[in-house]
N, C-alpha and C positions, 0 to 999 in steps of 0.2 A: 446377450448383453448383460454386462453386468453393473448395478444401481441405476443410477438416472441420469439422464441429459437431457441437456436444452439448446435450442435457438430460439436467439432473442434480437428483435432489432431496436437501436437507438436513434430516436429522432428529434431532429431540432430544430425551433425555425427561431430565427432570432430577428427581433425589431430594432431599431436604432444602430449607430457607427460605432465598430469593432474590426478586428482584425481577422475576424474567424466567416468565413461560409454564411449567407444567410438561410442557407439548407444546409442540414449536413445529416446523414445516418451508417449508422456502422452496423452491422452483423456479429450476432457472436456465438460459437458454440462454446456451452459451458463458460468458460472464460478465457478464450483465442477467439482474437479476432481474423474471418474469415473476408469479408465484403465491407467495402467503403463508399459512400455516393455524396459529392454534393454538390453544392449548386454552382462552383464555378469551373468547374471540369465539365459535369453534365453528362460520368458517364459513371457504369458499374467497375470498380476496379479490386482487383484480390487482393486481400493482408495476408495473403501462406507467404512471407518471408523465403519459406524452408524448400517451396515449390519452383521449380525453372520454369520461367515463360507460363505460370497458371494462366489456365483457363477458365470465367465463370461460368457456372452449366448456367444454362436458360436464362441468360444474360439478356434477350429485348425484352422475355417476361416481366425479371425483376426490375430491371429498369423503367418499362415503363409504370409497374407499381410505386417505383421511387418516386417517381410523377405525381403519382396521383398523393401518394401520401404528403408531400411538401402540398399540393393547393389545397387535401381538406386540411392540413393544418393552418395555413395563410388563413381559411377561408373560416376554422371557428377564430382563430386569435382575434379578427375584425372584429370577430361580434360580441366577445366578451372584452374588450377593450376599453369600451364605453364604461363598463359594470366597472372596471376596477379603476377608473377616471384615468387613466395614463395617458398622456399627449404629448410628452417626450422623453427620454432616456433610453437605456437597454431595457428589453423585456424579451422574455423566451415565452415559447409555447413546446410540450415535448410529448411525445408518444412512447413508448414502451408495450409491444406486441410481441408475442411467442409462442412456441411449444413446448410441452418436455415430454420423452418417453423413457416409460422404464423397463421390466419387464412385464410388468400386468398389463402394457398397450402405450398410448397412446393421447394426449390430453387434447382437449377442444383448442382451438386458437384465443389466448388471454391477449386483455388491452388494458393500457391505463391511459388517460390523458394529464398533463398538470399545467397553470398558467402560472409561470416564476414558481413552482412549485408548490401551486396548489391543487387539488385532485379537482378535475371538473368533468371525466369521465372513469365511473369503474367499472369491475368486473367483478361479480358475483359470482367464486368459486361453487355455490350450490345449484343456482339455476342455471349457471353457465350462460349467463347473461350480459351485456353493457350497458349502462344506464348513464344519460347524462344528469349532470350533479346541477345546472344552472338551466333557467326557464328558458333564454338565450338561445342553448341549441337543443332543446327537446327535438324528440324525433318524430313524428309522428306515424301512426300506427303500421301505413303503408313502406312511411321509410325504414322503421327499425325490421320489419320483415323484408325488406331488401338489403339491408347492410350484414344483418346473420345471414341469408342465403351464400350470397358472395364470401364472406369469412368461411362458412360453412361447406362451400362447396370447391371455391379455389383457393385463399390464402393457407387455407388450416391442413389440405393436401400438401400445397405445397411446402410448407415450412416441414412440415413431417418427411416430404419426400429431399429437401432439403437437407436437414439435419442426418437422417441415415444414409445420404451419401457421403457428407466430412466423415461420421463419424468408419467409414469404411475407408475414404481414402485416405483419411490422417489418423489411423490407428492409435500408430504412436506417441502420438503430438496430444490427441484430448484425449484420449484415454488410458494417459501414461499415470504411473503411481510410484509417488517418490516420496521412502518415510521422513516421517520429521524425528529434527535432532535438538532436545530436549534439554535444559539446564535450570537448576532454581538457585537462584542466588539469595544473597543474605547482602544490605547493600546499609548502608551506616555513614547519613549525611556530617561530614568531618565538623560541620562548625556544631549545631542543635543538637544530634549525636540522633537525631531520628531516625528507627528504620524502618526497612520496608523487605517483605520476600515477596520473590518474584519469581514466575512459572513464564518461562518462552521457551515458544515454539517455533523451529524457522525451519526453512530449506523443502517443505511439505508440497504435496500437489495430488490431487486436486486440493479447491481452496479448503473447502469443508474440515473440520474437527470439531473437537470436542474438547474440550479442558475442564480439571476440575482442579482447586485444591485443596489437601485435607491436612490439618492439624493433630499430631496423635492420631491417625487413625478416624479422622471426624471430617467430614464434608466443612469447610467453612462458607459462612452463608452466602449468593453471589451477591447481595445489596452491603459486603462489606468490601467487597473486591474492585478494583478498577482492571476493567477488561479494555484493553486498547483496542484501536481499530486493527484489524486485516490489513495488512501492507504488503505490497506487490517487492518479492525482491527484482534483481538486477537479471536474476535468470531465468524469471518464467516459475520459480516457487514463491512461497508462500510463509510471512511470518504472524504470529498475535502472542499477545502476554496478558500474563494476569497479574497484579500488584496487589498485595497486602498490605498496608501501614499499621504496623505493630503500637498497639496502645503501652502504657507505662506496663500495666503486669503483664501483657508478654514478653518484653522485652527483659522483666528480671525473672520469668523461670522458663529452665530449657527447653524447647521443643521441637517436636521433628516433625517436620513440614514435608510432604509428597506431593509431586504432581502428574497426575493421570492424565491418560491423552490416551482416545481413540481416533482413528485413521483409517480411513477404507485404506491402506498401504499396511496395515497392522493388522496381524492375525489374532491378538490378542493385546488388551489394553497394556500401556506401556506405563511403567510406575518407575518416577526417576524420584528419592528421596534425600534434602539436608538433613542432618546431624547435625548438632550446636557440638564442636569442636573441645578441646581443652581448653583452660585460664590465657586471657589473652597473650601473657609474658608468655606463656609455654609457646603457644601458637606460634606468635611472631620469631623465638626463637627455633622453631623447626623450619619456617620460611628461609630465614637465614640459613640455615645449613645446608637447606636443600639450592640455593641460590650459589653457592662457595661448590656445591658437588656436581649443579647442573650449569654451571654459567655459559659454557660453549654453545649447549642445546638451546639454553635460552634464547641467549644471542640472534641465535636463527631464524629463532619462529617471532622475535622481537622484530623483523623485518617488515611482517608483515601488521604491526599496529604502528609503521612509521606514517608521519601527516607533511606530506609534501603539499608546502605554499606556493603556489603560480604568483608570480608579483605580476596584479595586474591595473595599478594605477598609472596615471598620464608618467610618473618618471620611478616607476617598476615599483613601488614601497607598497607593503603591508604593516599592518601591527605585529605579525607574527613573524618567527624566525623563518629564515632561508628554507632549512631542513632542523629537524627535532625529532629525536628518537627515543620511544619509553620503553623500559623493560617491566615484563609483568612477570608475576607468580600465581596460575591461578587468576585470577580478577584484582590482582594486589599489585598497586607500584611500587615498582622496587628500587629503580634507578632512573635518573633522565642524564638526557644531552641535548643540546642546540647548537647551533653556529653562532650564534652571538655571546656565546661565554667558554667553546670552545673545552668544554669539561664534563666529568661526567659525576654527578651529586646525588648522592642518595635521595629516594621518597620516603624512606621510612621515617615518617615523623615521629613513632611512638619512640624511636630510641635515640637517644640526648649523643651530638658528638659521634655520629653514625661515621664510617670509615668504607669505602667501598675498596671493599679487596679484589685484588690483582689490576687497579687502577689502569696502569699503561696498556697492559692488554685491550683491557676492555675500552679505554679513548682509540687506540692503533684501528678497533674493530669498527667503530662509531664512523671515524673520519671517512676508511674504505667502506662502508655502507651508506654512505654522503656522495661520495665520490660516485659510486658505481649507481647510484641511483638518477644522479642529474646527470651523468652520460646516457644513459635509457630514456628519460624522459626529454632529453635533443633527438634521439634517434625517434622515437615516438614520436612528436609534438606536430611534423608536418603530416602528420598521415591522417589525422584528425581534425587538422583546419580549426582550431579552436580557438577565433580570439574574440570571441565574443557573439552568446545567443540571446535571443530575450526568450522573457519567459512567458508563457501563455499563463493567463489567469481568470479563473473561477468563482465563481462565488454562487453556494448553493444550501438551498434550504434541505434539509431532507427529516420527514416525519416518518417514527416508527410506526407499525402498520398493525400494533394490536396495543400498544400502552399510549400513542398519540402523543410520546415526545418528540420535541423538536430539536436538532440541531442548526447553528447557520456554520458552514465551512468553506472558508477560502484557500484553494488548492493555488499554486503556482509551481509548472511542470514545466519541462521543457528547456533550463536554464543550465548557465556556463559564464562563468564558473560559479563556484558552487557557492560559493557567500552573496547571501540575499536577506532583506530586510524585511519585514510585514506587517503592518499595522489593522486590525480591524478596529471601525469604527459606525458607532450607532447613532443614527440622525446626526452625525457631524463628531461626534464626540467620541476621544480615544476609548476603548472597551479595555481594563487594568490587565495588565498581562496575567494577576493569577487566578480571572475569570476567563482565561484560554487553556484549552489543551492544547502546545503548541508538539504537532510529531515531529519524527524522526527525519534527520533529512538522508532523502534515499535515492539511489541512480536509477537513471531508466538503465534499458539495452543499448543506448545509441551513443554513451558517453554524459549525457546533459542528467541531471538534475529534479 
């Protein structure tokens, strides 16, 4: 074997009317989902997608521990219910239990409990122990030496015996290694003239890395950096960025910015570096030329940053155009087109009285990549059945587990089409949009949102 893996199972038991399961737990190796259970199927069912007709090994076993773990969670949530005064609304209660092996062996079976996401059972990585956190469900001395037995003697085999059976039959699936593809950009807000370097990482698997960025040849410190979250792409990899915001003096002396990235898929650290370019005129003008010597090539790969609008109000209208096409250089707009002006006008703002050359060409090319696009997307459209999904919605505290900050993040997945509105709000009151990180909006696998 090579590094480490895990199975981990998630579990939930939810109070009060929603649309989801008032049980529900998922299985996961590493990060694929294997096993799903919840309360109103009532039975064990496989996530291998990739598998014909799967079968779950020891499917009455698991099952009926999916049993038992939905009533003792019912059964603490009761009791700490009173403590946190709640006597209506949504409230969760969650579990999180697992293994991980690496090649040194094999780990004890870990648990966590949280009520709305607060810890009210943990696990002590050094005694290898569980401790309840509230007077509520202490255990007393005979029970806690019955619930480590049982962890001890059946759960913690089994998760182990578990886990090295995925990871034998799905080789390729979790313990596949896909490098990541690396870019740092240099990014200069048009109106403030603010900028920002920025190190992403995308397309990676497994999720783990490492990022660093350094300045000159110098580590920048990570409390100046905004590290985004881990985002799931469309394919089963994996992306994260790091963002600098350049203060006034770095912004006026040149510097070369590198970003490092280790990856169990990398034999050796990967070092992708900016250069601060030539005087802007020069710059823009090499864009230029290269734009007039590559315009066909562009064209092409301009296809693929077109934003096709589904019109899907009661009598088909949006705010945006039908179909819109932008040509880039690099990360640089160079040209636009839309169907509502039927033309095609330069982005380049820096230069006065901008002329886009070989004009008719380039509209002739614009209209046939309008055309050939809303024919595919007829041919597509019934296959997908897309006229509308809702979207499941979350809302979740989550504390870091060694500095004790908090975030609260409200997820909405699962949606079609893709324009959706979001508001958080605290005790009733709007929370100002630029005390949000608001992310990226990004596809699952199944077409939604």
């Amino acid at each position: 074997m090579q590094g480490s893996h895990s199975l981990w199972m998630l579990a939930t038991f939810i109070e009060g009317e929603t649309q989801f399961p008032k049980f529900s737990a998922l299985v996961m190796v590493d990060d694929v989902q294997v096993e799903y259970f919840d309360s109103n199927d009532r039975k064990l069912i496989s996530r291998r997608h990739w598998k014909v007709e799967d079968v779950v090994e020891e499917r009455d076993l698991k099952t009926s521990i999916m049993f038992h773990v939905r009533d003792d969670l019912t059964a603490t949530f009761q009791l700490l219910k009173p403590r946190f005064n709640h006597t209506d609304g949504v409230h969760t209660y969650q579990q999180i239990a697992g293994c991980e092996m690496n090649d040194e062996g094999a780990s004890p079976l870990m648990l966590w409990h949280a009520y709305d996401g607060i810890a009210t059972v943990s696990y002590n990585e050094v005694t290898k122990m569980y401790s309840p956190l509230f007077p509520e469900i202490m255990w007393s001395k005979l029970e806690s030496e019955a619930i480590q037995q049982v962890k001890m003697n059946l759960l913690q085999p089994l998760c182990i015996r578990t886990l090295k059976s995925y990871l034998k039959q799905d080789k390729n699936t979790v313990m596949r290694k896909v490098r990541p593809r690396v870019r740092v950009m240099l990014k200069t807000h048009p109106e403030s003239g603010a900028q920002q370097v920025s190190c992403l990482a995308t397309g990676f698997y497994p999720r783990h890395i490492n990022m660093t960025l350094l300045r000159d040849g110098q580590t920048v410190p990570e409390e100046r950096l905004i590290t985004g979250e881990l985002l799931p792409n469309g394919d089963g990899t994996y992306q994260e960025r790091k963002t600098l915001s350049l203060n006034v003096e770095e912004r006026t002396e040149r510097h070369n910015y590198t970003c490092t990235v280790t990856h169990t898929s990398l034999s050796n650290k990967l070092d992708i570096t900016w250069e601060p370019g030539p005087d802007p005129d020069i710059r823009f003008i090499a864009v230029a030329v290269s734009v007039v010597v590559f315009m066909i090539v562009v064209l092409v790969l301009a296809v693929a940053a077109f934003i096709k609008r589904k019109r899907r109000s009661a009598e088909g209208e949006t705010q945006f155009p039908k179909f819109s096409g932008v040509v880039m250089v690099d990360d640089v707009q160079v040209e636009y087109f839309d169907s509502n002006d039927h033309k095609v006008i330069s982005r380049r703002h820096w230069t006065v009285e901008d002329v886009v050359e070989e004009l008719d060409l380039t509209t002739s090319v614009m209209l046939r990549v309008r055309d050939d696009l809303n024919s595919g997307f007829q041919l597509i459209k019934p296959r997908f059945n897309h006229t509308g999904v809702r979207p499941r919605v979350r809302v979740m505290l989550k504390t870091h587990p060694e500095s004790g900050a908090q975030q609260v993040s409200s997820l909405a997945t699962g949606f079609y089409p893709r324009h959706i509105n979001m508001t958080l709000l605290r005790d009733g009151q709007t929370i100002p949009e630029e005390s949000l990180i608001t992310g990226e909006l990004l596809p699952n696998g199944d077409g939604t949102y």
